[in-house]
C-alpha positions as CSV (number, residue, x, y, z in Angstrom):
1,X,9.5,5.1,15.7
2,X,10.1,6.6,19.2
3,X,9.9,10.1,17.8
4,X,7.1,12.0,17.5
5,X,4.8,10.8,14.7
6,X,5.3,14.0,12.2
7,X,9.0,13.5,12.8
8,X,9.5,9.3,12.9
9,X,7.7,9.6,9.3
10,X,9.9,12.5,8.2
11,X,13.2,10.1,9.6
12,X,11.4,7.0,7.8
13,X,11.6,8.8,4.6
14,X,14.8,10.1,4.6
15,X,15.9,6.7,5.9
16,X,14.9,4.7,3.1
17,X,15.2,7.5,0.5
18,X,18.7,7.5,1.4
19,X,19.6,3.8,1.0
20,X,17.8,3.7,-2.1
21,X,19.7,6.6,-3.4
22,X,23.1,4.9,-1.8
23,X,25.9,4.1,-4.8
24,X,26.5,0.6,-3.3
25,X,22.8,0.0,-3.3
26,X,22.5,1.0,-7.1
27,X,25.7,-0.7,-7.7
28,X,24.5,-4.2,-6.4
29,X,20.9,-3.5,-8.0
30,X,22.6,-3.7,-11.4
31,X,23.6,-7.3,-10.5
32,X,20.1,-8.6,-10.0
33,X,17.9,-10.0,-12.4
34,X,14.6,-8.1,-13.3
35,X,13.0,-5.6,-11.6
36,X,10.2,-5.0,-8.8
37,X,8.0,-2.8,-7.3
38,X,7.7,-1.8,-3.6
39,X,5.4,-0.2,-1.4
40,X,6.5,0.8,2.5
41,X,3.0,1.6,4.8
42,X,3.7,2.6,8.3
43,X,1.1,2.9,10.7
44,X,1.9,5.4,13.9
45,X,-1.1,6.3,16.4
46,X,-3.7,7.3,13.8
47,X,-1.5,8.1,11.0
48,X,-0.3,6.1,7.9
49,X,2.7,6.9,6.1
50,X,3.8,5.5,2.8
51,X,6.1,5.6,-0.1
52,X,5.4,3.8,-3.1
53,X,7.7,2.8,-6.2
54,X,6.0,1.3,-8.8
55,X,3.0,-1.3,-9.4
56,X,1.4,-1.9,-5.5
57,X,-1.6,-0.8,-4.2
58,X,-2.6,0.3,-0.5
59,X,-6.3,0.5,0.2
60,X,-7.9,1.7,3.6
61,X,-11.4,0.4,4.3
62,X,-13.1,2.3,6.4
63,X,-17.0,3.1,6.5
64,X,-16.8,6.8,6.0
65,X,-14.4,6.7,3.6
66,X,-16.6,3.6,1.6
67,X,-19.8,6.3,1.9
68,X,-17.7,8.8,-0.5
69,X,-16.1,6.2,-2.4
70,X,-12.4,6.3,-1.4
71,X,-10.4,3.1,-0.7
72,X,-6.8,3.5,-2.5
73,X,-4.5,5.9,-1.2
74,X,-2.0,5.9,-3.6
75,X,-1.9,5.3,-7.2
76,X,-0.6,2.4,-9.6
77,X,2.8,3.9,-11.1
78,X,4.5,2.1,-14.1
79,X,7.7,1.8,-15.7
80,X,8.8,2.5,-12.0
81,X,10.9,-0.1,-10.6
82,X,13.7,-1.0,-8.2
83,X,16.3,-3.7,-9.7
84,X,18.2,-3.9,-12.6
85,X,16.4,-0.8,-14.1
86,X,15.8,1.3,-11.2
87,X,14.0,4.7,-10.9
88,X,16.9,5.8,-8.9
89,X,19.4,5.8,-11.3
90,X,17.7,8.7,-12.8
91,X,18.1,11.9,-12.6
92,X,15.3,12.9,-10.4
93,X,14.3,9.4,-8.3
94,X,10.4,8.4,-9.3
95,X,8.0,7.3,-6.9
96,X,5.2,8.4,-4.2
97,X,4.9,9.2,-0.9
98,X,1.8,10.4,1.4
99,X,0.2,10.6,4.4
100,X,-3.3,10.2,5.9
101,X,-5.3,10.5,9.1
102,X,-7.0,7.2,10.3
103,X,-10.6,7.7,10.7
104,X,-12.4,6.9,14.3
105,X,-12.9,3.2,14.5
106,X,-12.0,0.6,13.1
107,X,-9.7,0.9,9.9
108,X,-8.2,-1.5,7.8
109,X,-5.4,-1.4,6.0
110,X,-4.7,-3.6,3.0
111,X,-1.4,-4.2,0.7
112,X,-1.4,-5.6,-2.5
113,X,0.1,-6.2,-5.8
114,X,-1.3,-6.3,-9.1
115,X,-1.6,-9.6,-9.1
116,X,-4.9,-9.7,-7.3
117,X,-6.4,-6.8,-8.8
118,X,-5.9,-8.4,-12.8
119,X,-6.7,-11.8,-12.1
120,X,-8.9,-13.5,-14.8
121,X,-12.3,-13.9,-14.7
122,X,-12.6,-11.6,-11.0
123,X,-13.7,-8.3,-10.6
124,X,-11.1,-7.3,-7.8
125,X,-9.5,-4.1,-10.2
126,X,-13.2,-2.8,-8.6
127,X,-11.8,-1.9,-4.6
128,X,-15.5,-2.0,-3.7
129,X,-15.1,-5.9,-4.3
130,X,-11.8,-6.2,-2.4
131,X,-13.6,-4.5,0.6
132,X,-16.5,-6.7,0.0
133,X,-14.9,-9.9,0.3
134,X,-13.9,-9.2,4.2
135,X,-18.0,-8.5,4.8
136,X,-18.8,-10.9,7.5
137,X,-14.9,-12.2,7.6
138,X,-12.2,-12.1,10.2
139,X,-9.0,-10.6,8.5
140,X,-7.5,-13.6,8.4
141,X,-10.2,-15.5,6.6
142,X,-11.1,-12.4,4.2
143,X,-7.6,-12.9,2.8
144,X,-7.9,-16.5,2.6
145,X,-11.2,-16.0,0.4
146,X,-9.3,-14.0,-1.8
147,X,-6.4,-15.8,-2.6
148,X,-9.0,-19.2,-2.9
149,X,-10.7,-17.0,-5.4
150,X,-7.8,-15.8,-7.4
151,X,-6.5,-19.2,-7.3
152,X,-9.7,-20.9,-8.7
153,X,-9.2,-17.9,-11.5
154,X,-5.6,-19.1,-12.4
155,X,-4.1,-15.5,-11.4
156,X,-1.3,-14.9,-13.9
157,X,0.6,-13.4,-11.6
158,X,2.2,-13.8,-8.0
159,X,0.4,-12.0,-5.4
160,X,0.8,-10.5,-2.1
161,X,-1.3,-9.5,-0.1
162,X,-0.6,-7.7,3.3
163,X,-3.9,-7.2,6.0
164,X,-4.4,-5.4,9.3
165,X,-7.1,-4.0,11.1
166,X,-6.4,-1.1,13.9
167,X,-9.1,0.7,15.9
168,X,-8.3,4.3,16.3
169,X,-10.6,6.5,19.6
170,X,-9.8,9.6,18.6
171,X,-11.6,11.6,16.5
172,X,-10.7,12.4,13.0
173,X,-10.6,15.8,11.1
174,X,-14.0,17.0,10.3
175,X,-15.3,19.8,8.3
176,X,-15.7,23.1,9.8
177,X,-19.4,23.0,9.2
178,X,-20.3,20.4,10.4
């Protein structure tokens, strides 16, 4: 994380790529029971880098990005997995990785599994809802509401749920016309 940003995100990748790629990490993987996703987000200056196997989502919430309807950055993958069946073993590794520019102000950056987002009897598979729930909410009570609601809902599933906020001064890429 002391390099550059372009290059501690290129380092990152290859770092974690590698150990997930490692024989002895596959080897002791084959010992575990089950399987389970993963999702890495690292936030440098005003970048976010990620690399997702499997079934998590990572939403940013920021205004400009709510006026043209974008909130996740990746996508929901299945039959991806790291465990006793693990991507890795195959030939070619599957999973996602990507990067994106931070918007000027305040952006927020949100983790979850599918737990939250196919919980009975809620309309969180909607990210417009998700973001909704913060409206008016610290962070730390935003996530609060939402796990009180999926709870009250009898979510079939466990559910995590990582939340931060960063404020970011410097401009963000623009259009040229503009």
């Amino acid at each position: 994380m002391k390099e550059q940003t372009g290059e501690a995100f290129d380092k990152i990748a290859t770092f974690i790529l590698d150990i997930f790629k490692g024989e002895s990490f596959r080897e002791a993987c084959k010992k575990v029971q089950g399987e389970t996703a993963c999702l890495f987000v690292i936030r440098k200056d005003k970048f976010l880098w990620w690399l997702s196997i499997g079934d998590c989502i990572l939403y940013l919430f920021h205004p400009e990005l709510k006026a043209l309807g974008e909130f996740q950055q990746n996508h929901r993958s299945f039959y991806e997995w790291v465990g006793q069946n693990n991507t890795f073993d195959l030939v070619v590794p599957c999973y996602s990785s990507g990067r994106k520019e931070l918007r000027k102000g305040e952006n927020h950056i949100f983790l979850t599994t599918d737990g939250l987002i196919e919980c009975p009897n809620t309309n969180f598979y909607n990210s417009v809802e998700v973001f909704n729930t913060f409206n008016g909410l610290s962070n730390l009570d935003g996530v609060k509401r939402l796990l009180e609601v999926i709870e009250k809902n009898n979510v079939r599933d466990s559910t995590t749920i990582i939340s931060w906020k960063v404020t970011t001064k410097d401009s963000a890429t623009l259009p040229s016309d503009i």
